[in-house]
VMD Tcl script that draws the C-alpha trace (Angstrom):
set ca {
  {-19.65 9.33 -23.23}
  {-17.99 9.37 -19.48}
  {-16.23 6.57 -18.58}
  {-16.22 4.68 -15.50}
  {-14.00 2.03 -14.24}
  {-14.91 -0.98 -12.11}
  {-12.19 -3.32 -10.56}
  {-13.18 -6.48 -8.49}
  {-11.53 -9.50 -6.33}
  {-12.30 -12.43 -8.65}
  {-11.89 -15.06 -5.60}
  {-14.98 -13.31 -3.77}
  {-17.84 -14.12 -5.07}
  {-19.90 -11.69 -3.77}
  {-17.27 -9.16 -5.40}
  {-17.78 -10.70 -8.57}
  {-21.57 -10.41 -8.67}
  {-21.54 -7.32 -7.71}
  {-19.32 -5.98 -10.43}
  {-21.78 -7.61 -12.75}
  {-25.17 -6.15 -11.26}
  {-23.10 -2.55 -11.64}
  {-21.86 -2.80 -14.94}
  {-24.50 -3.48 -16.02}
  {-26.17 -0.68 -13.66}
  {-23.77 1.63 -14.98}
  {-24.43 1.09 -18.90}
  {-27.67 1.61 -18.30}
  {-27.30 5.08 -17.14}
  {-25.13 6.19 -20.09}
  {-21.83 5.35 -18.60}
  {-18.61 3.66 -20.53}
  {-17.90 1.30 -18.33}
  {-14.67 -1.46 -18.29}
  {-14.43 -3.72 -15.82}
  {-11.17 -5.24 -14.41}
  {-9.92 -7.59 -11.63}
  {-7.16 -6.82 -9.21}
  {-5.10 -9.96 -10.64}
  {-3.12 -7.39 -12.98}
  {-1.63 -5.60 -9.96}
  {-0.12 -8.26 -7.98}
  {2.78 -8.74 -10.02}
  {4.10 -11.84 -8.51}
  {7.37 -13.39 -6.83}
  {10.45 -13.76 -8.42}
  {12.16 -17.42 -7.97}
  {15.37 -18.81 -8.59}
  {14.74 -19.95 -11.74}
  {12.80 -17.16 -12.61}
  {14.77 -14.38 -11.19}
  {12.56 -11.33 -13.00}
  {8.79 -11.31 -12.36}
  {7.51 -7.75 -12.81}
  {5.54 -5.83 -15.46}
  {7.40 -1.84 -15.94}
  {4.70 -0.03 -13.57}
  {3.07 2.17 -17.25}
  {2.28 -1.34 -18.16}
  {-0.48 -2.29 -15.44}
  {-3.45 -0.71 -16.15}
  {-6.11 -2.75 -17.57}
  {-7.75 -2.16 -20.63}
  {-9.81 0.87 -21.63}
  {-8.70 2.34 -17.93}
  {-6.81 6.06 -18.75}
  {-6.58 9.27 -17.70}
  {-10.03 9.87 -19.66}
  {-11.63 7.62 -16.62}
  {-13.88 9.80 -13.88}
  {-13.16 7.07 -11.49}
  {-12.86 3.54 -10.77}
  {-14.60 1.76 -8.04}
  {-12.58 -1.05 -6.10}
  {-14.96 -4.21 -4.42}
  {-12.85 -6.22 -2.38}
  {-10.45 -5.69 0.72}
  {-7.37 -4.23 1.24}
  {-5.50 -6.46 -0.60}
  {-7.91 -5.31 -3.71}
  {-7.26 -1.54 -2.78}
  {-2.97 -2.20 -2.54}
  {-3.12 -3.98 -5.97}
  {-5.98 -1.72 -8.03}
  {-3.71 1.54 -7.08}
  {-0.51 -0.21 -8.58}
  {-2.52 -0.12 -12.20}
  {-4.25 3.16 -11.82}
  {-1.74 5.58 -10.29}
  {0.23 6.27 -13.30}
  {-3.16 7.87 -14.86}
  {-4.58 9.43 -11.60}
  {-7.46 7.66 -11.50}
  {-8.93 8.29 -8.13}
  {-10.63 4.85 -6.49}
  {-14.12 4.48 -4.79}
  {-12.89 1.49 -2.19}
  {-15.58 -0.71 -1.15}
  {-15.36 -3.17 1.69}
  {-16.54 -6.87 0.75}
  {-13.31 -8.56 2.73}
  {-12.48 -7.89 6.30}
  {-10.45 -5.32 8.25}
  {-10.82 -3.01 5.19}
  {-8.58 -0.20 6.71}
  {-8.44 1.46 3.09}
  {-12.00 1.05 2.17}
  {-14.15 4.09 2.08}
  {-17.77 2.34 2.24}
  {-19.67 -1.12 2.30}
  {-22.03 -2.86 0.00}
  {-24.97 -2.22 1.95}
  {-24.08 1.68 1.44}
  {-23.19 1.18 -1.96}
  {-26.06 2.74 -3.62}
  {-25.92 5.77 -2.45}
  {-21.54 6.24 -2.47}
  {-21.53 5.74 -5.90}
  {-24.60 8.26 -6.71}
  {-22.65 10.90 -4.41}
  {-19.65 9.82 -5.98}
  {-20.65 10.10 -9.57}
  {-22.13 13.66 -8.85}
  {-18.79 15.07 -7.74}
  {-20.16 15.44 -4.12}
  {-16.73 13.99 -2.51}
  {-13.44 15.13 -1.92}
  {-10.36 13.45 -3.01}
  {-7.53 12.37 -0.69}
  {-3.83 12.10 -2.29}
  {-1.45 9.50 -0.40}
  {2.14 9.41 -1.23}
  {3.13 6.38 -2.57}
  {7.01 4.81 -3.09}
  {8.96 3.77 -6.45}
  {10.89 1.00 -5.19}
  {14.05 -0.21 -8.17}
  {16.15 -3.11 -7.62}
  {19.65 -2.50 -9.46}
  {21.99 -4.01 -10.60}
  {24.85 -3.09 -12.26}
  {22.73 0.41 -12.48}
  {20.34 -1.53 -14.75}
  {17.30 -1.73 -13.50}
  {16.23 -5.67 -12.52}
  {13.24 -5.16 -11.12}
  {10.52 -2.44 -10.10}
  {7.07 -1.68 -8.41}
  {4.69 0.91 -7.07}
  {3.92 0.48 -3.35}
  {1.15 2.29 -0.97}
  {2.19 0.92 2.36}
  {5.68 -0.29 2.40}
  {8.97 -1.85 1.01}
  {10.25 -4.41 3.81}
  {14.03 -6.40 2.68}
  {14.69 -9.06 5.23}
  {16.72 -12.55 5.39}
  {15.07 -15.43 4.03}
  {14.18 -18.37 6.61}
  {16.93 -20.35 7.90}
  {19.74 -17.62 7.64}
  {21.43 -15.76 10.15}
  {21.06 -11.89 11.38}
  {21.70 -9.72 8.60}
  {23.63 -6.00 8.15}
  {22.25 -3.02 5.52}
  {24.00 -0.52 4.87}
  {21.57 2.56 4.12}
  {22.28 5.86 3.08}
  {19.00 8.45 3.45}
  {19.65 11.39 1.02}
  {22.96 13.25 1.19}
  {22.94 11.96 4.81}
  {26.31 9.68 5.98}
  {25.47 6.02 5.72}
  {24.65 3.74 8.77}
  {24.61 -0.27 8.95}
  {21.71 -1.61 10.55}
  {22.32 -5.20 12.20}
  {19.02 -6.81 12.17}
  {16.39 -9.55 10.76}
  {15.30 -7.06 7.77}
  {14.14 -3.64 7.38}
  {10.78 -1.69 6.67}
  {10.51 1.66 4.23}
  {6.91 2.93 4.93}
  {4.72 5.98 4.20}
  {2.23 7.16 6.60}
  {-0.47 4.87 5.03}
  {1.98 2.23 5.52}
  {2.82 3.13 9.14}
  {-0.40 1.15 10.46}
  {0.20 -1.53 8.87}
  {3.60 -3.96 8.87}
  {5.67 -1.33 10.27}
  {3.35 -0.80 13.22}
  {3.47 -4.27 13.80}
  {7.03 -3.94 14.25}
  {6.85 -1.53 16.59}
  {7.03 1.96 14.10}
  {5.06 5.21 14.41}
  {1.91 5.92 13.30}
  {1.69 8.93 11.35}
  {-1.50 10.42 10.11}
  {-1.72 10.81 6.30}
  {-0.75 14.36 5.65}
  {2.70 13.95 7.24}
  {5.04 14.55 4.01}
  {7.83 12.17 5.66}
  {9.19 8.58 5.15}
  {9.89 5.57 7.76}
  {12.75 3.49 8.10}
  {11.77 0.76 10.56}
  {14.72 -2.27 11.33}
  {12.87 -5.61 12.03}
  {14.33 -6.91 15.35}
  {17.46 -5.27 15.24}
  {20.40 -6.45 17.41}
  {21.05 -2.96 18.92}
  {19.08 -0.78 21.68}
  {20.06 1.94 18.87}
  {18.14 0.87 16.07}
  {14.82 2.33 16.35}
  {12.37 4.02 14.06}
  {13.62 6.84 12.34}
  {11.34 9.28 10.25}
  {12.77 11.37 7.56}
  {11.58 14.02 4.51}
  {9.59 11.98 1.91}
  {11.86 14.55 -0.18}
  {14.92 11.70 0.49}
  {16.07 8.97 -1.89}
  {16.64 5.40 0.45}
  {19.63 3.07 -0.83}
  {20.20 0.06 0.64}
  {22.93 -2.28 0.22}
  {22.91 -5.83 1.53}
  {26.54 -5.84 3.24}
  {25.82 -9.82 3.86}
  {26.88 -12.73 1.71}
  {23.25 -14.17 1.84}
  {20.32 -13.78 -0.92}
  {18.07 -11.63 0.55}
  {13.64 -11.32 -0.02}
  {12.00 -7.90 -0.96}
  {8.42 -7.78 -0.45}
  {6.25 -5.08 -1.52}
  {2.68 -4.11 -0.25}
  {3.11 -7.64 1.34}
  {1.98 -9.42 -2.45}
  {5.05 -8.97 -4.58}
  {8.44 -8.73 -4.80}
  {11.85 -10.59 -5.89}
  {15.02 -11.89 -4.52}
  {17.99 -9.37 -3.74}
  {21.28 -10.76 -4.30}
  {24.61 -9.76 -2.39}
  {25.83 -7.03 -4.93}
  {22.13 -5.71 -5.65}
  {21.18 -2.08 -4.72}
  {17.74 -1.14 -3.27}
  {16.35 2.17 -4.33}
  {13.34 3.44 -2.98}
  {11.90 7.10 -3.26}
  {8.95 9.05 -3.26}
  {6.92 8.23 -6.19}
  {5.60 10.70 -8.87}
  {2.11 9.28 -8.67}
  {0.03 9.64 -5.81}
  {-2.77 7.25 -4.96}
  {-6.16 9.10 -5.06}
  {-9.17 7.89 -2.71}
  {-12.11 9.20 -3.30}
  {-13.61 10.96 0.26}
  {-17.40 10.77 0.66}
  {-17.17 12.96 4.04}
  {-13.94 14.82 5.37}
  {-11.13 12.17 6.38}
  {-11.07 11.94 9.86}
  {-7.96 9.06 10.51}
  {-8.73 8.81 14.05}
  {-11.97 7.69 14.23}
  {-10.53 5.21 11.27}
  {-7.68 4.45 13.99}
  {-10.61 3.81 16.63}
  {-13.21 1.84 14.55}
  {-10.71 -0.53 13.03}
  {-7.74 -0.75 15.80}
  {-9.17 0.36 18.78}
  {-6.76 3.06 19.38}
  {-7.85 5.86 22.09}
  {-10.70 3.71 23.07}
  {-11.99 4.90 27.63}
  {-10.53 2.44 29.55}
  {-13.09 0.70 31.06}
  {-14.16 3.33 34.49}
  {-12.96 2.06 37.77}
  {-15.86 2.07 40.72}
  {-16.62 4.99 42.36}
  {-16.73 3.41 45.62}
  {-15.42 0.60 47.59}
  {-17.43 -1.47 50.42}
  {-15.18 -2.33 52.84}
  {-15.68 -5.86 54.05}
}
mol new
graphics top color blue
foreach p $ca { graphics top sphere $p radius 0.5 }
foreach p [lrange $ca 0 end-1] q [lrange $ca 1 end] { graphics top cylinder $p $q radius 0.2 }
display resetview
């Protein structure tokens, strides 16, 4: 029997019920089907007290979900998307992404379409879209203290109420530079429209095999945007006395102390979005950001008073 997985926003209602109406859809027509929420892929925020808060990233998948699985289809919003790749990756699971939140840059269809996606999807009438994704390791003492799986970006910045801090990061076999500024942003191309293009970063369309190093208000016209081979290892050492905050995909991450290393590198697991028509990121860049839109047309004439 095929299997099939389905993984759902359990705050949305509308998310929840329709997990149930398809699951039960789904078993109907012969299909193995487990159902998941996205809970298991936010792994959480480290605190003081609690200085470790992570799950090794072979450890997320839900139940019954495996490299046997055909696909898995995500209801929710980004958020859902970010968090269901972090437990399917390691088995390359390729994700259906359906919009039932808001922007829903990484969703592939809606509910009202959902019918039909998951009929062309099921018949192997779609393409599949790999996006690099990062393996971000805290370490210390070269023991690893901490670890994730990210699809947009790493970002390691001061915590509130601190001064202007320095990194020190060395890209590769490259000579190291020290970056004064407010934190700093490792993104891949999916990532570059999101935080990082906030900041002020590139946006690079998906194919680009390359990596991002954004600084976050950095005290120096020199600091800018730099975009390197996805091919080179980031380390980052915090060359400040202060506890620094890592934040991955914007939903997890853990404090970084003084003598802490930051690694972060391509990952060996790719996330896998299922492509009901030929990706076209522009028209995604138009439709959800407005990017390239006419200006509106001046008047072709002008009565003089």
């Amino acid at each position: 029997m095929r299997k099939v997985g389905i993984i759902y926003n359990d705050i949305k209602p509308v998310a929840r019920r329709i997990a149930m109406e398809l699951q039960e859809t789904l078993s109907a027509s012969g299909w193995d089907v487990r159902v998941a929420t996205g809970v298991g892929g936010i792994l959480g925020y480290s605190r003081p007290d609690s200085p470790v808060c992570h799950t090794p990233i072979d450890k997320l998948a839900p139940d019954g979900f495996d490299q046997h699985m055909a696909l898995a289809i995500v209801l929710g919003g980004d958020g859902t998307v970010l968090a269901a790749f972090r437990q399917v990756a390691p088995y390359g699971i390729p994700l259906l992404t359906v919009n039932t939140g808001h922007m829903g840059f990484l969703t592939e269809t809606y509910v009202n379409q959902l019918p039909a996606a998951i009929e062309q999807a099921l018949a192997g009438e779609c393409k599949i879209e790999e996006r690099a994704m990062l393996l971000v390791k805290v370490l210390r003492n070269e023991h690893i203290w901490w670890e994730a799986l990210c699809l947009n970006e790493m970002v390691l910045h001061r915590e509130p109420l601190t001064c202007m801090c320095h990194f020190e990061v060395t890209i590769g076999r490259h000579s190291p530079v020290d970056i004064a500024a407010d934190g700093v942003i490792i993104a891949t191309p999916t990532g570059s429209t999101a935080y990082c293009m906030s900041a002020g970063g590139a946006v690079i369309t998906p194919e680009v095999p390359v990596l991002q190093l954004m600084p976050i208000c950095p005290h120096s016209l020199a600091s800018r945007a730099l975009v390197f081979a996805e091919t080179e290892t980031v380390n980052i050492f915090p060359a400040t006395p202060n506890q620094l905050v890592m934040v991955v995909d914007g939903n997890a991450g853990c404090y970084v102390l003084p003598e802490d290393q930051v690694r972060v590198e391509r990952s060996p697991y790719s996330a896998r979005f299922i492509r009901l028509q030929p990706p076209e990121f522009f028209r995604i860049l138009r439709e959800k950001l407005g990017w390239g839109l006419p200006h509106i047309a001046k008047p072709t004439s002008v009565e003089l008073p």
